[in-house]
Backbone bond lengths (Angstrom), bond angles and torsions (degrees), N, CA, C in turn:
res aa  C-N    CA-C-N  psi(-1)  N-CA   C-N-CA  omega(-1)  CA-C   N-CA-C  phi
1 X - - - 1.445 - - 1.522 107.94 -
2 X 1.462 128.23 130.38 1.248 133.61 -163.34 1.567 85.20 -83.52
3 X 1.966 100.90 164.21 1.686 109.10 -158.68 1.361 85.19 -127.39
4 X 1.426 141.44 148.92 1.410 143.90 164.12 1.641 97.06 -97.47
5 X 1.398 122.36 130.63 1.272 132.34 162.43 1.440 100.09 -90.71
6 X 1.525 106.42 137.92 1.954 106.21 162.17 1.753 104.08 -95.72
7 X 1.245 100.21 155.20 1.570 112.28 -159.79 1.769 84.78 -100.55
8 X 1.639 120.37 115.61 1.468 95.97 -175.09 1.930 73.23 -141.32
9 X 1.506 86.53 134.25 1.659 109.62 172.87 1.527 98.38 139.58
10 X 1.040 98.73 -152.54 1.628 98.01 -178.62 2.261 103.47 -142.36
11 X 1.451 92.83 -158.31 1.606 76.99 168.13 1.334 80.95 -141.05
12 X 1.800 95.62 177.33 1.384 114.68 -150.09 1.785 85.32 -135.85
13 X 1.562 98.65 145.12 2.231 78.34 174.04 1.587 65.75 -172.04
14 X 1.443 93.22 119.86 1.688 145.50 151.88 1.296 115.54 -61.83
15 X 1.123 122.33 139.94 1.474 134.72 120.26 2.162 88.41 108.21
16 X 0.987 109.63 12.05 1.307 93.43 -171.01 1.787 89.02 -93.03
17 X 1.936 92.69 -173.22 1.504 99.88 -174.24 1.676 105.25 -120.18
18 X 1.388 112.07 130.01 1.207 126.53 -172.32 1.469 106.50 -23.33
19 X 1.160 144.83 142.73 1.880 147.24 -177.76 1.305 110.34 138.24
20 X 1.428 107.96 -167.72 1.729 123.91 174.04 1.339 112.62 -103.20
21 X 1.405 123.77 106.10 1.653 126.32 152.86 1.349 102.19 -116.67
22 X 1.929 93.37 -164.61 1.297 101.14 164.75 1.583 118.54 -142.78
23 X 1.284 101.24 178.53 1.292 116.61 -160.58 1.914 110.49 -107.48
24 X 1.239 135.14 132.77 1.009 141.48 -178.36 1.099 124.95 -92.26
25 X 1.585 153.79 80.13 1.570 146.23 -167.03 1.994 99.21 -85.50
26 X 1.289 118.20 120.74 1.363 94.42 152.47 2.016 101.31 -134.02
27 X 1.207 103.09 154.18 1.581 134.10 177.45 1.075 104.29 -128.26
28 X 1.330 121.21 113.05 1.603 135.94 -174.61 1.753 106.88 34.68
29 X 1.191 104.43 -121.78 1.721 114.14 -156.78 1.468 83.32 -89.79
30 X 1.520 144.03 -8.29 0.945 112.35 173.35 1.723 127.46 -117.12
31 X 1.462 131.25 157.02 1.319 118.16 -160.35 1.562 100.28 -145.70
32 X 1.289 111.12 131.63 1.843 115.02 162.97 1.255 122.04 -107.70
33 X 0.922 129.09 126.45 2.172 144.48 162.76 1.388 90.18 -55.29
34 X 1.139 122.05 120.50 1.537 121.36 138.07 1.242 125.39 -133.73
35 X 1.173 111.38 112.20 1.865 133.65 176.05 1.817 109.38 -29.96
36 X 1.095 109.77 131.03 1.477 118.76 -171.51 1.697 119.88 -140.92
37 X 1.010 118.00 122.37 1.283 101.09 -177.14 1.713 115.33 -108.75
38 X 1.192 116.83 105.27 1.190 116.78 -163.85 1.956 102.33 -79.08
39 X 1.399 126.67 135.09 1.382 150.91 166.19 1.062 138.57 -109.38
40 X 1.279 114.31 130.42 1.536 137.05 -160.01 1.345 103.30 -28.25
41 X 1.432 128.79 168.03 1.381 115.65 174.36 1.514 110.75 -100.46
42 X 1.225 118.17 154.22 2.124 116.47 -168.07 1.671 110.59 -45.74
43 X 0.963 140.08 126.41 1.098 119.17 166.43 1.628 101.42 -126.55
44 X 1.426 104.26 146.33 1.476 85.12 171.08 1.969 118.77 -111.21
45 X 1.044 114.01 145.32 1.684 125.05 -156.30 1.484 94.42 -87.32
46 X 1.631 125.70 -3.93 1.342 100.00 -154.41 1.408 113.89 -77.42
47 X 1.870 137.50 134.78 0.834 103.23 -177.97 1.742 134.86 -108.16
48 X 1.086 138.83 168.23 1.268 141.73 -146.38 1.737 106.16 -69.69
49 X 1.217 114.95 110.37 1.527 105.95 -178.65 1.450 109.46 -94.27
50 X 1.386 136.51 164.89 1.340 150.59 -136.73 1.786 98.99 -87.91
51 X 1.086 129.93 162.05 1.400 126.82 150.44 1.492 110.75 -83.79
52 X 1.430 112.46 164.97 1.368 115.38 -163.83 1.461 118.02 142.54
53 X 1.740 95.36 153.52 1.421 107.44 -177.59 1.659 118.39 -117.09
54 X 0.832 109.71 117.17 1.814 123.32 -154.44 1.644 110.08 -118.48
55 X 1.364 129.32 100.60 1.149 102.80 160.88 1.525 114.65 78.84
56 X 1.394 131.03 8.81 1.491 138.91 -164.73 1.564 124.79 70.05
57 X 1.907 93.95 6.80 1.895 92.09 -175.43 1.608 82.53 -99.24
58 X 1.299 114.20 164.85 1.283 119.98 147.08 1.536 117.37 -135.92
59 X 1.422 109.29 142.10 1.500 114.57 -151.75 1.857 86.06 -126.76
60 X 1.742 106.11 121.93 1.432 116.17 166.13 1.159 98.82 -119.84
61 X 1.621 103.40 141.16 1.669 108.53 154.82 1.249 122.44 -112.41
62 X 1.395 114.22 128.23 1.674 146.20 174.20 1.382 99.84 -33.24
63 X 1.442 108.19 166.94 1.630 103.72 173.86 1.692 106.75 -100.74
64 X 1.265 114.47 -8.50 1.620 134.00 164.81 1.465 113.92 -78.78
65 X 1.831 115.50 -6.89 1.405 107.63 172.85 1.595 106.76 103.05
66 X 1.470 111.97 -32.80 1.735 88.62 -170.09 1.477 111.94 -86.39
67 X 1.307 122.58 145.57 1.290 138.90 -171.49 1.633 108.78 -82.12
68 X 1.039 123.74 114.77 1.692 132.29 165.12 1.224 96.43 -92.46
69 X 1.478 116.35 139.86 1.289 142.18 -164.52 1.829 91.87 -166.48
70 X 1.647 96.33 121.40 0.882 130.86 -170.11 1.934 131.63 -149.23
71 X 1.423 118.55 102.32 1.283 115.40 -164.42 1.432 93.84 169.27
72 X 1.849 93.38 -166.68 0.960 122.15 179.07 1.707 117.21 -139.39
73 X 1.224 121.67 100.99 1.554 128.33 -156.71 1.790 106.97 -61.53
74 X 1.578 116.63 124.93 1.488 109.87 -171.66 1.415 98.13 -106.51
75 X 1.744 113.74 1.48 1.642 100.90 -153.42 1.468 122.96 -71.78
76 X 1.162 110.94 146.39 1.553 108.56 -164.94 1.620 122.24 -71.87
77 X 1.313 103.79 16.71 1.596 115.28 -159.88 1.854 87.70 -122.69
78 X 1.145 118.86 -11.37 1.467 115.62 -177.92 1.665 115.92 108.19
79 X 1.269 123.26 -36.95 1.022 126.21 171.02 1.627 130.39 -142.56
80 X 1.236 112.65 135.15 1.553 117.44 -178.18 1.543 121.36 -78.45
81 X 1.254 121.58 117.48 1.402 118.65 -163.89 1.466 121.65 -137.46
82 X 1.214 129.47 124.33 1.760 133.43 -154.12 1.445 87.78 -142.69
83 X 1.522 88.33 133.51 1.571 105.64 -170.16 1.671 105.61 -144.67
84 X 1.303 113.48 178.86 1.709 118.22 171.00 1.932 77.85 -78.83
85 X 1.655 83.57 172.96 1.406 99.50 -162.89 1.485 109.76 -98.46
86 X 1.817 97.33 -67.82 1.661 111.81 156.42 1.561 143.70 -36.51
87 X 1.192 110.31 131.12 1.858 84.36 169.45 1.350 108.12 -85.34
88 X 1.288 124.37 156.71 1.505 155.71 -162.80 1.671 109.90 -111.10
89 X 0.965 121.45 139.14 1.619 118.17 -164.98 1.718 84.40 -83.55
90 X 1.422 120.99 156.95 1.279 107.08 179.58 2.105 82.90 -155.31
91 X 0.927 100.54 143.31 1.425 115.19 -166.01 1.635 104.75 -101.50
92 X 1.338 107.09 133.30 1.640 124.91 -177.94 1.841 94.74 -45.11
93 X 1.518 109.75 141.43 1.563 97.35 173.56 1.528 90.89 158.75
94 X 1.563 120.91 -168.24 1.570 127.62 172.78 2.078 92.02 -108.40
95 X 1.605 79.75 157.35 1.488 88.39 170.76 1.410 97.55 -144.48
96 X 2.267 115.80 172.26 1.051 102.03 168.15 1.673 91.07 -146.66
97 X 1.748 94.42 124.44 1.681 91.47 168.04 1.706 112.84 -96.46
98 X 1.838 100.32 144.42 1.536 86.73 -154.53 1.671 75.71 -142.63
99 X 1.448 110.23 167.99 1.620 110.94 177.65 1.591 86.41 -160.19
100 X 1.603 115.21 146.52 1.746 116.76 157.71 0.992 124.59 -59.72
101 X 1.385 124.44 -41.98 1.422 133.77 176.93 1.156 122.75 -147.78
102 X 1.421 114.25 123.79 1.464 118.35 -179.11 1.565 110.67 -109.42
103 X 1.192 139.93 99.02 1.621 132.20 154.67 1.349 139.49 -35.93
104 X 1.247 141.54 119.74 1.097 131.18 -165.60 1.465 122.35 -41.16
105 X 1.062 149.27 158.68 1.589 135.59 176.65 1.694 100.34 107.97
106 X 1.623 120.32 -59.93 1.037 128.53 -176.95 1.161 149.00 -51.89
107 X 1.057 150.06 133.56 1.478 116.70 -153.57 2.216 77.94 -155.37
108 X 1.559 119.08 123.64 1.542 112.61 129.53 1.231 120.11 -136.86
109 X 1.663 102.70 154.88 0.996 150.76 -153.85 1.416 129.21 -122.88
110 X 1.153 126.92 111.01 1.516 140.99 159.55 2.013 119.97 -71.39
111 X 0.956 92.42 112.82 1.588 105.78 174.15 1.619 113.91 -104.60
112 X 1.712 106.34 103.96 1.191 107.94 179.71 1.591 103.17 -93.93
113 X 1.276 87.45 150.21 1.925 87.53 -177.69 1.754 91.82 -127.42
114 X 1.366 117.67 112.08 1.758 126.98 173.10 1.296 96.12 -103.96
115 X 1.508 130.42 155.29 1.553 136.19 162.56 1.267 111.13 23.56
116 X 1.294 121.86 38.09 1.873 127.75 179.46 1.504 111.84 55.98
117 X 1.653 114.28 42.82 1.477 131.24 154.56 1.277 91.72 -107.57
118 X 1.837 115.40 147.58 1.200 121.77 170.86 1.543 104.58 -123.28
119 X 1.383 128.53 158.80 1.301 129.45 -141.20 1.645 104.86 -156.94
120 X 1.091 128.44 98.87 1.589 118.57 -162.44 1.664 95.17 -101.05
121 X 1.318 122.07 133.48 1.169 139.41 -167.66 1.691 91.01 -113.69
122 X 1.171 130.75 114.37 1.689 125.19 177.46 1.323 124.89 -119.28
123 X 1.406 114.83 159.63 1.635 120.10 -176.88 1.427 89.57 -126.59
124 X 1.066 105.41 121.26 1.887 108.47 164.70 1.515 108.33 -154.51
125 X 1.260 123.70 129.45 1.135 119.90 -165.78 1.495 114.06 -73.03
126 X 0.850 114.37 12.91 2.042 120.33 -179.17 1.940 90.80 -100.64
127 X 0.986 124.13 -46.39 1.170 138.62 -157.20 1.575 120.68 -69.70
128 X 1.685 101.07 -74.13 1.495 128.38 152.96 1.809 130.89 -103.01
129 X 1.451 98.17 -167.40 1.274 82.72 -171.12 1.756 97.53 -94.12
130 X 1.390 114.17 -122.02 1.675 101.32 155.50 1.096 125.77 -114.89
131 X 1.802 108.52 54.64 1.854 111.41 173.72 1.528 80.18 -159.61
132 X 1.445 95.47 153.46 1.854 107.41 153.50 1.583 103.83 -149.26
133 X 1.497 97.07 135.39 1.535 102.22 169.03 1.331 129.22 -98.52
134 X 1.512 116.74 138.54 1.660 109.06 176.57 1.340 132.60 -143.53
135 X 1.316 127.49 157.84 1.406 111.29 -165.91 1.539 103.41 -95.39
136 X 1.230 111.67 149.45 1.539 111.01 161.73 1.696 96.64 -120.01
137 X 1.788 117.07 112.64 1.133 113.78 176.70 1.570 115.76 -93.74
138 X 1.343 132.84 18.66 1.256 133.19 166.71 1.871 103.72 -139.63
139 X 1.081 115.53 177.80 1.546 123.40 -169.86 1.405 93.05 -89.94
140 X 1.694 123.97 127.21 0.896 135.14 -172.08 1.602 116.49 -113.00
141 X 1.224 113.03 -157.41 1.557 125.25 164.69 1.232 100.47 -152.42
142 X 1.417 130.35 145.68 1.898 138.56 -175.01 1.158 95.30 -143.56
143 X 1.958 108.11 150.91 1.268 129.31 138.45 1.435 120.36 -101.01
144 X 1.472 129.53 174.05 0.762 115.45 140.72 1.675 137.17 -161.43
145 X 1.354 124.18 141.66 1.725 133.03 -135.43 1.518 88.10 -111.22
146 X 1.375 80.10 173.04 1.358 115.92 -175.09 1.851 108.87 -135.52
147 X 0.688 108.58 103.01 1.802 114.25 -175.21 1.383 112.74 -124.01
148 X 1.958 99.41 129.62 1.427 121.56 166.21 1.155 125.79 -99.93
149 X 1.356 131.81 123.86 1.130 125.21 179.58 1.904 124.41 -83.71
150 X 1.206 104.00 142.95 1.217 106.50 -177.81 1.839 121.32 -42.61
151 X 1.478 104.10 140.81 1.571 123.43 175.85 1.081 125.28 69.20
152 X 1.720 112.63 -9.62 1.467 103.61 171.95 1.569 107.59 -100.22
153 X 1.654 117.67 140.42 1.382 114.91 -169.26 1.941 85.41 -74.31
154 X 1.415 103.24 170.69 1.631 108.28 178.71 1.938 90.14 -164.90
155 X 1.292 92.27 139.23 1.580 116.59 174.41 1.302 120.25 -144.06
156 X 1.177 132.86 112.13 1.199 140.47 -141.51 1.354 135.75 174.68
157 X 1.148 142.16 117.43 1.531 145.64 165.79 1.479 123.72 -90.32
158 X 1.189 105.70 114.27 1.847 114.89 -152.93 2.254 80.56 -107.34
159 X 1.420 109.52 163.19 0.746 130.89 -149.25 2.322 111.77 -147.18
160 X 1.525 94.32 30.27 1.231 113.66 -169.84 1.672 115.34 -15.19
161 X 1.279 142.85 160.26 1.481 124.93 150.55 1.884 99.22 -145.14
162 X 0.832 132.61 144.01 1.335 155.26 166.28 1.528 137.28 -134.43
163 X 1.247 94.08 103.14 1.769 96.68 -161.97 1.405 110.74 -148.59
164 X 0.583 94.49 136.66 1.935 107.58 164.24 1.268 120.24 -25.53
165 X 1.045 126.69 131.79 1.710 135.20 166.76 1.505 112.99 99.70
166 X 1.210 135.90 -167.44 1.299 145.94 -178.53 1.605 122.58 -100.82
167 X 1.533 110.25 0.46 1.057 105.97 -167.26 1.641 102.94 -132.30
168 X 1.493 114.09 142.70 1.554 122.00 -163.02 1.146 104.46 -90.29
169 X 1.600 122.33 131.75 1.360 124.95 169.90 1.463 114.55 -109.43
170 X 1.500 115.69 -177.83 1.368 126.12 -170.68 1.783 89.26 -87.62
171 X 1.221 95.57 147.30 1.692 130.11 -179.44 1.973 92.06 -33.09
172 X 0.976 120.96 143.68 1.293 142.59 143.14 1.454 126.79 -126.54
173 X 1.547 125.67 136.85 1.485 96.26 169.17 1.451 128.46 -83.81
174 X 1.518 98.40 172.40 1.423 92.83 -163.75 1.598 104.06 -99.45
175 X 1.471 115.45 -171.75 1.213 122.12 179.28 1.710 119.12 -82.38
């Protein structure tokens, strides 16, 4: 009596270049085309902010990338905030900043800078959920911070992600 196997996994196909082709299945004499659109691989954009003690927070970074931030914010402006320093060339397109867990107090933040307008794109858990998406419709330059807000103590290792497209992925580290 013939046995039906179920095909359970998926397939995997290397080495191609991000776009639309297709893909060829054949099983004996018979064969299907199916259209595929192969995509960039995840990367994450976030970039590396400084170690340091600011304001009573102090912000370390892991050698895996996630940022511990730990204190109590004294700054006289309301909130304590450590960021990359430079702007970063950042290319017209959608992005999505996304984190697993954000604690109350916490707040990051993307600073787009277009034609010397600056543009704060934010994650705060009062605000959003834990992703926000945004367009940058001209070629930009970004930072991006990490901000505590005043009086609440906060201890914590946040787990930033910044990437391309509309849809939130699991943590990668960054560069």
């Amino acid at each position: 009596m013939p046995t039906t196997t179920a095909f359970r996994g998926g397939v995997a196909v290397s080495g191609l270049t991000p776009g639309d082709t297709s893909l060829t299945i054949q099983a004996g004499t018979v064969s299907k085309t199916i259209p595929v659109r192969v995509l960039p691989p995840i990367k994450n954009m976030w970039l590396k902010i400084p170690n340091g003690t600011q304001n009573g927070v102090t912000f370390t970074v892991a050698a895996d990338g996630g940022i511990h931030v730990k204190g109590t914010s004294t700054s006289s402006i309301g909130r304590t905030d450590c960021g990359s320093k430079d702007g970063t060339p950042l290319p017209a397109g959608q992005y999505t900043l996304s984190v697993a867990n954000l604690p109350a107090g916490i707040i990051l933040f993307v600073a787009v800078t277009t034609g010397g307008k600056v543009e704060y794109k934010v994650l705060d858990n009062q605000v959003h959920n834990l992703a926000v998406t945004f367009t940058v419709s001209e070629n930009s330059t970004y930072q991006c911070k990490v901000g505590v807000n005043n009086g609440k103590p906060v201890d914590a290792t946040l787990y930033p992600m910044l990437e391309t497209g509309s849809e939130a992925h699991a943590y990668k580290p960054y560069a």
